[in-house]
C-alpha positions as CSV (number, residue, x, y, z in Angstrom):
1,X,7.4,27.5,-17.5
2,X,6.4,26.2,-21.0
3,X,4.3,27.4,-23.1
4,X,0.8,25.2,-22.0
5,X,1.6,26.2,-18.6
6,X,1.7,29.8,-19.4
7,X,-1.5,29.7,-21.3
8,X,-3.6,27.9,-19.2
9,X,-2.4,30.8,-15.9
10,X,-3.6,33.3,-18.2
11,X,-6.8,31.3,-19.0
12,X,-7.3,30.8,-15.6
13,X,-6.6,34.2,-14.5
14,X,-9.2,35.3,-17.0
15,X,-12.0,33.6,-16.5
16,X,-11.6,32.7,-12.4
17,X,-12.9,36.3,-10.9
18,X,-16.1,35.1,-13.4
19,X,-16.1,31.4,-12.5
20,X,-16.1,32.2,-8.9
21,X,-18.7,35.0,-8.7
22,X,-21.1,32.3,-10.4
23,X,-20.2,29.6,-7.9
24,X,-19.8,31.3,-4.6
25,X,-23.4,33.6,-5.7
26,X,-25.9,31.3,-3.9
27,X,-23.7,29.8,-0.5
28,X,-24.6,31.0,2.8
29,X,-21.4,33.0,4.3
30,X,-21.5,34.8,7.5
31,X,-18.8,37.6,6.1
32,X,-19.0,38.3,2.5
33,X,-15.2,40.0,2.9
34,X,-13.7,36.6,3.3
35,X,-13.9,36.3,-0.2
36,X,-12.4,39.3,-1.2
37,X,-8.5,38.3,-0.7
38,X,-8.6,36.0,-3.2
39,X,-6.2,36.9,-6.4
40,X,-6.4,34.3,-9.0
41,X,-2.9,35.1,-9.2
42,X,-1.6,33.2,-7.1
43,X,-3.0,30.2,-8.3
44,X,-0.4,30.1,-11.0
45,X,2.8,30.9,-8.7
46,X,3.1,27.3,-7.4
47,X,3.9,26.4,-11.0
48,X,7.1,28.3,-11.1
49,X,9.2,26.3,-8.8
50,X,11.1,23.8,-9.9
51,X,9.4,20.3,-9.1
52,X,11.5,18.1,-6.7
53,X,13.5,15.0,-8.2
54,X,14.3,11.6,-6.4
55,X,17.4,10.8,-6.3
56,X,18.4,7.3,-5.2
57,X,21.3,6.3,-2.8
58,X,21.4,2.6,-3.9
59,X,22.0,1.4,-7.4
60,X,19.6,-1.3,-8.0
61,X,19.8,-4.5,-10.1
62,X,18.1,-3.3,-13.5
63,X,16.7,-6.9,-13.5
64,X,14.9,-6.9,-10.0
65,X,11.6,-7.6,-10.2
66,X,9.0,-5.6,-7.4
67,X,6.2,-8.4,-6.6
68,X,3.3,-7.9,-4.3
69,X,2.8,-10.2,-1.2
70,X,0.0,-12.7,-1.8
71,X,-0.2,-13.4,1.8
72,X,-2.0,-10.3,4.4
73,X,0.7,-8.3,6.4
74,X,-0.7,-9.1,9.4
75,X,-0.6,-12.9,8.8
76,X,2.6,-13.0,7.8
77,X,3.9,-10.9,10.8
78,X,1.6,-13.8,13.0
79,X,3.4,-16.5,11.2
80,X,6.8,-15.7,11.7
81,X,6.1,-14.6,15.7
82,X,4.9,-18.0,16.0
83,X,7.7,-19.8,13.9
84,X,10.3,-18.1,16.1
85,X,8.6,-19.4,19.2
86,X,7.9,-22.5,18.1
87,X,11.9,-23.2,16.8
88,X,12.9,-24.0,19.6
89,X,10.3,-26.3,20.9
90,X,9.9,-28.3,17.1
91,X,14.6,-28.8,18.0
92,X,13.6,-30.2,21.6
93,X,11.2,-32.6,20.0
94,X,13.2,-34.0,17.7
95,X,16.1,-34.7,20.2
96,X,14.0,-36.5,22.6
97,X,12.1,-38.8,19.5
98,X,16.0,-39.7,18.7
99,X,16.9,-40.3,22.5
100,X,13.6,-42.6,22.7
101,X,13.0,-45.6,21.0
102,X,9.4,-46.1,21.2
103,X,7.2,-47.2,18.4
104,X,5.7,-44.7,16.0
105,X,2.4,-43.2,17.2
106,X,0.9,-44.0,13.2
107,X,0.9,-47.3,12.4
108,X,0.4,-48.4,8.7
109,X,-2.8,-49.7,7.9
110,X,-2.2,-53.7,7.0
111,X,-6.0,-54.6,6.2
112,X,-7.3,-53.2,2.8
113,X,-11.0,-52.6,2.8
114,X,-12.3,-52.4,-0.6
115,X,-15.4,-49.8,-0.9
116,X,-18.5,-50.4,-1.7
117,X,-19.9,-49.3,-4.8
118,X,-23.3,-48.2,-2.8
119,X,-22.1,-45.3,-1.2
């Protein structure tokens, strides 16, 4: 424990019994006891544990880039369901328009209409 973290326990020890007198004065309690237990002690005692530290399995690019999605979650999970069932389906169409020689279903447009400068 450093220093700060030293000073502000005691600070806090201090002034807490004071701070919480004033604040609890005016609430409705059905058991004024319940309030009795509480050491401002033991506030600070958390502090003196060591804090935990990640430690990675993977070694990661340092290069790599995290981006955000632009697209929803949900959306994307809808688009890929339907791109997987749809694969199959888009392969059968294009061996049949092979197999089948049968004009195109557009045809190119072969007379120009020039537009009007009214509308």
């Amino acid at each position: 424990m450093d220093q700060q973290q030293r000073w502000s326990c005691e600070l806090r020890a201090t002034q807490t019994p004071l701070v919480n007198r004033n604040f609890l004065k005016g609430l409705p309690v059905y058991n004024k006891n319940s309030f009795t237990r509480f050491h401002a002690d033991s506030v600070c005692k958390a502090s003196n544990r060591r804090p935990s530290v990640y430690l990675p399995t993977r070694e990661y690019p340092s290069d790599q880039i995290i981006v955000t999605e632009k697209t929803n979650i949900l959306l994307r999970y809808l688009h890929q369901q339907w791109d997987k069932k749809n694969s199959g389906k888009k392969r059968e169409q294009e061996q049949t328009e092979e197999d089948s020689v049968a004009p195109p279903r557009k045809m190119a447009r072969t007379d120009s209409e020039e537009p009007t400068e009214d509308s």
